[in-house]
DRENNU-912079 format. One record per residue (C-alpha): residue number from 1; residue in three letters; z, y, x negated. Coordinates in nm, 4 decimals, always signed. Layout:
   i  aa        Z        Y        X
 NUM Ala        Z        Y        X
...
END
This chain:
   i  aa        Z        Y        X
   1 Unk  +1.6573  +7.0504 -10.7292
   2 Unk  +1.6198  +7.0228 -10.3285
   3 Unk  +1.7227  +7.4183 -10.2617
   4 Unk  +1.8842  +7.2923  -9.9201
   5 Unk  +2.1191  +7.1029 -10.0508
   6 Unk  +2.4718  +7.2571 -10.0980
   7 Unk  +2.5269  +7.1908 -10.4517
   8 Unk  +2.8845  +7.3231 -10.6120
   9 Unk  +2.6823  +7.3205 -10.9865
  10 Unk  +2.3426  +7.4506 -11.0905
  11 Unk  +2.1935  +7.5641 -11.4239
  12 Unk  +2.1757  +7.9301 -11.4820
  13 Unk  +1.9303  +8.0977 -11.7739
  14 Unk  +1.9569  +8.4849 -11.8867
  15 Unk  +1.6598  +8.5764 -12.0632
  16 Unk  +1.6591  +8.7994 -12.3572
  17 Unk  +1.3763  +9.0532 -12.4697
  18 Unk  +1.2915  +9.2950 -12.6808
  19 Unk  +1.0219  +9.4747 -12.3988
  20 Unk  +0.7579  +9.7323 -12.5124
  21 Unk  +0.5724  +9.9545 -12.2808
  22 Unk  +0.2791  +9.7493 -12.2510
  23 Unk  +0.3342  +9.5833 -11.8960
  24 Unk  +0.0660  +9.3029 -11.9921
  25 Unk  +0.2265  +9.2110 -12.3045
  26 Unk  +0.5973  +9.2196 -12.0960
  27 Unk  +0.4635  +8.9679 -11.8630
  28 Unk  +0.3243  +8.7422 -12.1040
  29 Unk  +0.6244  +8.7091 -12.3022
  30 Unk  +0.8654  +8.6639 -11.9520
  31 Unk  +0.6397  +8.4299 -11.8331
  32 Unk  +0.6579  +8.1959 -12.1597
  33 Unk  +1.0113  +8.2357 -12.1864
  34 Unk  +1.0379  +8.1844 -11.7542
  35 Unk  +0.8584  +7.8822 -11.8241
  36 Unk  +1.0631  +7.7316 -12.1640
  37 Unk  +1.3756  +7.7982 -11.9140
  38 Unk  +1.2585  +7.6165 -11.5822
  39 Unk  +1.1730  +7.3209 -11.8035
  40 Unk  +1.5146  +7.2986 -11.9928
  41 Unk  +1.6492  +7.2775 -11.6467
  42 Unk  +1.7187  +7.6162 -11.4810
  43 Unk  +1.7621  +7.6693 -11.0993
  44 Unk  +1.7632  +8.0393 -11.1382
  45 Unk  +1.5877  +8.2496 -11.4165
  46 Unk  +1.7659  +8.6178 -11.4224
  47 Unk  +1.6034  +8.8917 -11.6108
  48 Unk  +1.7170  +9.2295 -11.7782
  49 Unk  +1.6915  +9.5759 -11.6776
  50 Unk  +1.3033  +9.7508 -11.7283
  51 Unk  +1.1828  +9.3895 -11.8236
  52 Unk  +0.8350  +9.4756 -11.7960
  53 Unk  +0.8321  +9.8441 -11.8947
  54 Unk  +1.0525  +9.9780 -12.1996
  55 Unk  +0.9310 +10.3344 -12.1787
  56 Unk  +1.0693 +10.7077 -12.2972
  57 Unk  +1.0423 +11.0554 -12.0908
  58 Unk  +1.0262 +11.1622 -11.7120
  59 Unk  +0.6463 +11.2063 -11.7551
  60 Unk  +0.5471 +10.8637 -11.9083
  61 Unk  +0.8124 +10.6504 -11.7244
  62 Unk  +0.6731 +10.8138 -11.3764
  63 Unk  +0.2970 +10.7641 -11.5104
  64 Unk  +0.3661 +10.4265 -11.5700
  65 Unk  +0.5821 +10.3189 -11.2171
  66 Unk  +0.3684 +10.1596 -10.9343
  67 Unk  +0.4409 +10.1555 -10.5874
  68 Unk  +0.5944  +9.8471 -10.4279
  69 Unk  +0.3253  +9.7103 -10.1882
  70 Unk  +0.0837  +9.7293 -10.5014
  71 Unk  +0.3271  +9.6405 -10.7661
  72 Unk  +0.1312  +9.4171 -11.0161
  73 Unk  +0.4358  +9.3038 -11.1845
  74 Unk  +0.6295  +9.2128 -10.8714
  75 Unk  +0.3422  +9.0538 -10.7895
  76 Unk  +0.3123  +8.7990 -11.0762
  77 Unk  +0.6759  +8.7430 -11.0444
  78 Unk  +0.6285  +8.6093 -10.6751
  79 Unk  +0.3953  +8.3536 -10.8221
  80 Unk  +0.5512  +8.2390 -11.0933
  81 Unk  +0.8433  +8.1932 -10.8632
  82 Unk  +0.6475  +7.9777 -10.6682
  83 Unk  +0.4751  +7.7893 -10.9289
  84 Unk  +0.7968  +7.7060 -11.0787
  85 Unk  +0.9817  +7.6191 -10.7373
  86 Unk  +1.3162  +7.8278 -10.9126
  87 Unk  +1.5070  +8.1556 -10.7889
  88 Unk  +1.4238  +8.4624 -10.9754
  89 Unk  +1.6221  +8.7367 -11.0589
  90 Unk  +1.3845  +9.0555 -11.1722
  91 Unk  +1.6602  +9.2650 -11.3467
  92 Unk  +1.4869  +9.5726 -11.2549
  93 Unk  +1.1059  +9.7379 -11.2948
  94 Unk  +1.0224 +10.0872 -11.2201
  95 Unk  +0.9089 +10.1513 -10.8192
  96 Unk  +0.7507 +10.4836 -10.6990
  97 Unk  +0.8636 +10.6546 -10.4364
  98 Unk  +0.7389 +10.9107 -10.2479
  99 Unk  +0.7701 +11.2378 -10.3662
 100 Unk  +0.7189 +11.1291 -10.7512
 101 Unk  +1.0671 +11.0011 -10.8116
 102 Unk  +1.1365 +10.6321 -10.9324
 103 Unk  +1.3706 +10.3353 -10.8123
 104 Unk  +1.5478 +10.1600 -11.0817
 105 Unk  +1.5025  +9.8722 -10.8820
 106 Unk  +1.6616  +9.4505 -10.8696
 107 Unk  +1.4389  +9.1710 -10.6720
 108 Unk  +1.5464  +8.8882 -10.6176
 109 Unk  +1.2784  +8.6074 -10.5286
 110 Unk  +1.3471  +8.2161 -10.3866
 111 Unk  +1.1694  +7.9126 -10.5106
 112 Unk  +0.8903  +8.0173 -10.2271
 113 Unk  +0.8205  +8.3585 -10.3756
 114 Unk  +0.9495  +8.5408 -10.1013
 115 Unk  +1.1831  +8.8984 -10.1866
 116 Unk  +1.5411  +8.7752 -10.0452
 117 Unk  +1.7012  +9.0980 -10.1420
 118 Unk  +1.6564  +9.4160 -10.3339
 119 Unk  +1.9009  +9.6549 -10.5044
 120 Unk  +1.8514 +10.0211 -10.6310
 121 Unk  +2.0722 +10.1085 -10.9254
 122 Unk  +2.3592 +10.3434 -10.8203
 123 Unk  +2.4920 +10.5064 -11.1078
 124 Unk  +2.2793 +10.6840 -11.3425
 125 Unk  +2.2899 +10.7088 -11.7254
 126 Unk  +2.3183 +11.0584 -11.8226
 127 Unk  +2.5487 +11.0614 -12.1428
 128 Unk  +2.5147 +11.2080 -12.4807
 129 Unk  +2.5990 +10.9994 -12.7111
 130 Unk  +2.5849 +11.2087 -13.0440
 131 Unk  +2.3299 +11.2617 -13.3149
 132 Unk  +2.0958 +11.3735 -13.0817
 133 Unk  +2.0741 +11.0508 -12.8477
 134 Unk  +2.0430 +11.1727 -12.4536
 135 Unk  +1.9934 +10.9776 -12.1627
 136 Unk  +1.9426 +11.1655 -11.8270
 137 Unk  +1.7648 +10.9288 -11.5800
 138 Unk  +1.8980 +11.1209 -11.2684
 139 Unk  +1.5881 +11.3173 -11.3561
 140 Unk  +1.3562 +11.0728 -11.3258
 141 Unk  +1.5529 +10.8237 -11.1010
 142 Unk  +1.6324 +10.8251 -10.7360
 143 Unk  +2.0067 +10.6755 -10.7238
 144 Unk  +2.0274 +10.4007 -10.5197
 145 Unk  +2.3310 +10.4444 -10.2529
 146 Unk  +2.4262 +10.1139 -10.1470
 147 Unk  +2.5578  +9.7871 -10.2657
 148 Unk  +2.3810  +9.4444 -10.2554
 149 Unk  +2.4040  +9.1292 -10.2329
 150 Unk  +2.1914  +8.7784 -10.1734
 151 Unk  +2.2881  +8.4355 -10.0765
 152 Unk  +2.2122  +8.1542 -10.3141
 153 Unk  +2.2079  +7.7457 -10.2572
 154 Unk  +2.5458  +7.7713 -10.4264
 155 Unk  +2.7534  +8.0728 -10.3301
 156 Unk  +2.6621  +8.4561 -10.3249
 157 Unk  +2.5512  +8.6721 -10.5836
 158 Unk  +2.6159  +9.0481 -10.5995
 159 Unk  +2.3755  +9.2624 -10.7241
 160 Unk  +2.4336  +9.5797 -11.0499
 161 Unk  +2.2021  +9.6989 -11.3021
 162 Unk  +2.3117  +9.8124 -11.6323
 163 Unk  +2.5561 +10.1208 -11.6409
 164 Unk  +2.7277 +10.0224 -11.3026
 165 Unk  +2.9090  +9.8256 -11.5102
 166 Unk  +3.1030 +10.0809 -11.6289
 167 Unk  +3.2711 +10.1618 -11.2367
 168 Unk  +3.4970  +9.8321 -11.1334
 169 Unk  +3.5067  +9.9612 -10.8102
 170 Unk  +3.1636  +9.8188 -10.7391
 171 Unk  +3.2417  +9.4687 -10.8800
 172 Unk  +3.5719  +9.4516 -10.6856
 173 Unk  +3.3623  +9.5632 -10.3867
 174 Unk  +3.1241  +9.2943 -10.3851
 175 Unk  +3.3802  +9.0263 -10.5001
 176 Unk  +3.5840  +9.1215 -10.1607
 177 Unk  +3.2300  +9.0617  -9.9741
 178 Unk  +3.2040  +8.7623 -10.0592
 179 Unk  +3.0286  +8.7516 -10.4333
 180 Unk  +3.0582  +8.4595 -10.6549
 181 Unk  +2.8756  +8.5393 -10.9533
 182 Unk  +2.7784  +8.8978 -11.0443
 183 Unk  +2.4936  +8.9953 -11.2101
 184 Unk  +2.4445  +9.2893 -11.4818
 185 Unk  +2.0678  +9.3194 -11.6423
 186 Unk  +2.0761  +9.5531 -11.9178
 187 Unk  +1.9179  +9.8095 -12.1556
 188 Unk  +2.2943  +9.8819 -12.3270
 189 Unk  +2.1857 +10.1301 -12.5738
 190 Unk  +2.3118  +9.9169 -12.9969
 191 Unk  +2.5901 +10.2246 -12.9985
 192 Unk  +2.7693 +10.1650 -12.6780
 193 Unk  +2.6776  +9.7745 -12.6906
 194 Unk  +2.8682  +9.7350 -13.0203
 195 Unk  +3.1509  +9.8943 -12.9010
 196 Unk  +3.2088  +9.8179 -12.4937
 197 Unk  +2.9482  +9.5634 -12.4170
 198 Unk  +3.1590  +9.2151 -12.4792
 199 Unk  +3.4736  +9.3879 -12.3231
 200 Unk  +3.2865  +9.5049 -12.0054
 201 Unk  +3.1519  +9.2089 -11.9232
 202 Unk  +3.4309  +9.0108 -11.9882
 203 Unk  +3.6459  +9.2489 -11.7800
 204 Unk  +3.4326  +9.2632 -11.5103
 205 Unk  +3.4719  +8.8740 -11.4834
 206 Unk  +3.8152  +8.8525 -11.4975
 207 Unk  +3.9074  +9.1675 -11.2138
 208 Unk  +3.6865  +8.9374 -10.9870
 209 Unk  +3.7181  +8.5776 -11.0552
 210 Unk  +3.3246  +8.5710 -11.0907
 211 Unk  +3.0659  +8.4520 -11.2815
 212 Unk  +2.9147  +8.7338 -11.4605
 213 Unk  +2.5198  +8.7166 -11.5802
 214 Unk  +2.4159  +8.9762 -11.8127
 215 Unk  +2.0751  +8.9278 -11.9497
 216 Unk  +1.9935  +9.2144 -12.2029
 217 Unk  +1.6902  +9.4070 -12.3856
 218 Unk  +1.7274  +9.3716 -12.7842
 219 Unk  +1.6158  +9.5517 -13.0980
 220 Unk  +1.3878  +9.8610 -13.1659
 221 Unk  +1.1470  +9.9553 -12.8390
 222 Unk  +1.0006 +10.3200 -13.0298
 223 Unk  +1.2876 +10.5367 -13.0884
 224 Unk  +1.5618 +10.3867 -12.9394
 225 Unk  +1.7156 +10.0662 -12.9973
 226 Unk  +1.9060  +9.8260 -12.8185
 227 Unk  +2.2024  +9.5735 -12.8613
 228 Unk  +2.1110  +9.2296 -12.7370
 229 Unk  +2.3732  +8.9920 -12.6736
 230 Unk  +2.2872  +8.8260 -12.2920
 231 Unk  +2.5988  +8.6925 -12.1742
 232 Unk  +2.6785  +8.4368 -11.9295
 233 Unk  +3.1013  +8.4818 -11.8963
 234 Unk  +3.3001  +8.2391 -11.6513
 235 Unk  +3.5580  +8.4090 -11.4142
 236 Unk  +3.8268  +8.3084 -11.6393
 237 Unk  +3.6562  +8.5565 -11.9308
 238 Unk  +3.5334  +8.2866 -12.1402
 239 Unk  +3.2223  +8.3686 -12.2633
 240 Unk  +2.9338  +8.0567 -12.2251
 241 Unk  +2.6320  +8.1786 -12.3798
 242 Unk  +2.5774  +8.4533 -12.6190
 243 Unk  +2.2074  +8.5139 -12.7177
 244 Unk  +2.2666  +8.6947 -13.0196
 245 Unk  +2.0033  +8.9445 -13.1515
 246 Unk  +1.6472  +8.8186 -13.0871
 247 Unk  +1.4817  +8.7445 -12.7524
 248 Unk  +1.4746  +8.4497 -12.6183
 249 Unk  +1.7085  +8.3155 -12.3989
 250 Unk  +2.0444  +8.0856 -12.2842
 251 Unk  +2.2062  +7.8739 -12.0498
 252 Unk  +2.4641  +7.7870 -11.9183
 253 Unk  +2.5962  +7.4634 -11.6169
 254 Unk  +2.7738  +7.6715 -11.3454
 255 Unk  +3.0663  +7.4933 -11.1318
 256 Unk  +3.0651  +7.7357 -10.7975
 257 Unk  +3.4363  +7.5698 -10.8109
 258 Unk  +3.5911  +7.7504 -11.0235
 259 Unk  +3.5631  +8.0951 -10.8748
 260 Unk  +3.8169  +7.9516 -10.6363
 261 Unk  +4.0255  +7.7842 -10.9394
 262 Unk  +4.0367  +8.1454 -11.0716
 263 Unk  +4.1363  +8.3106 -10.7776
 264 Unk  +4.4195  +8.0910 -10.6790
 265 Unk  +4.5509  +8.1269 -10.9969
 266 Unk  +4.5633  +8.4757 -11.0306
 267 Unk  +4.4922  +8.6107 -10.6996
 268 Unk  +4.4089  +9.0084 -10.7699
 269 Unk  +4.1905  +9.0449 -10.4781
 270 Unk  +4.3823  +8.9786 -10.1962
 271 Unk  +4.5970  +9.3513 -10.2701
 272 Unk  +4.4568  +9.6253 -10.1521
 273 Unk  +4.7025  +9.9285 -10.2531
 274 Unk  +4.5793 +10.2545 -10.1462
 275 Unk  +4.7307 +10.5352 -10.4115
END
């Protein structure tokens, strides 16, 4: 579609994968899937968290990062972005910084392959879930400090990664500045994914009268595993597209229109009680 033209509706994809740590590999399989979506009609292509690197422990994941200006990855992206003529959403890849910490970090790219906006996740994972599965990336992570957002042909789109999704405070935040749709690329671990992942997302949607767009790792990457299920949920909480188990990915026709619709009916945002 012309990208100056104001359009209320456009078709959004979520891509699904099941990423190893094999960066080549990762690209090849995003840019097939990229691909099947631009030519089934999507305007923007939006991408899960670590897309093209699934990896395990401080050590490897910092081995493994690449600075931004040399970023082989991000690089690709730009021209694939390009070549397809879409907007790209790359749900996160792993950025060194200087002094040998990493940046969970979100691009998003236009149809010219030009960065419109980045985001560094905020919150970090460190849980323990039981039978001996840890997550602690504030070791290996820089936290990001502030929120983000980017404006698209058809309204604007705040920016999360992953466990943000767990502090509303965020979502409101962005939904008062103006967000439309919300995005949320994942790696939910298959434990907390079968038990909060549908109701998060879901939730999130209906506090802000958004569009939410999860896309989502799936299945075994090594030792851990994880749960799949890229959602695309209206701000009413109606689920439009759930991808199930195996990569791939889904779709979805979004009406900018009914953020207001949603709004007006219940209208949540405009109180503001301090307790």
């Amino acid at each position: 579609m012309n990208q100056q033209t104001k359009a209320p509706s456009f078709t959004a994809a979520c891509l699904q994968l099941n990423a190893s740590n094999d960066m080549v590999a990762n690209i090849d399989v995003v840019t097939s899937l990229t691909r099947q979506a631009a030519a089934a009609g999507a305007d923007i292509v939006l991408m899960p968290e670590n897309l093209l690197m699934m990896e395990w422990g401080q050590k490897n994941i910092v081995s493994k990062a690449m600075p931004e200006d040399s970023h082989q990855g991000l690089k690709h992206l730009c021209v694939l972005a390009k070549e397809l003529g879409i907007w790209l959403h790359c749900g996160s890849l792993s950025v060194l910084l200087p002094g040998g910490k990493v940046a969970n970090r979100t691009y998003v790219l236009s149809p010219n392959g030009i960065v419109k906006a980045t985001y560094d996740k905020i919150h970090m994972f460190d849980v323990d879930l039981g039978a001996g599965e840890r997550y602690a990336e504030s070791k290996t992570f820089r936290a990001g400090s502030l929120p983000a957002w980017v404006d698209l042909p058809w309204g604007r789109l705040g920016l999360t990664i992953c466990y943000d999704v767990r502090f509303p405070s965020l979502y409101r935040h962005l939904a008062r500045s103006g967000a439309h749709f919300l995005t949320v690329p994942s790696a939910f671990t298959k434990i907390t994914g079968e038990a909060h992942w549908h109701v998060l997302m879901r939730a999130r949607a209906i506090e802000t009268g958004c569009f939410v767009f999860a896309p989502a790792q799936s299945g075994s990457h090594g030792t851990r595993e994880t749960y799949g299920h890229a959602l695309i949920v209206n701000p009413w909480g109606k689920v439009l597209a759930d991808a199930g188990e195996k990569p791939g990915f889904i779709s979805a026709v979004i009406d900018s229109n009914e953020v207001a619709e949603a709004r007006s009916r219940i209208p949540s945002l405009s109180l503001n009680v301090q307790f």
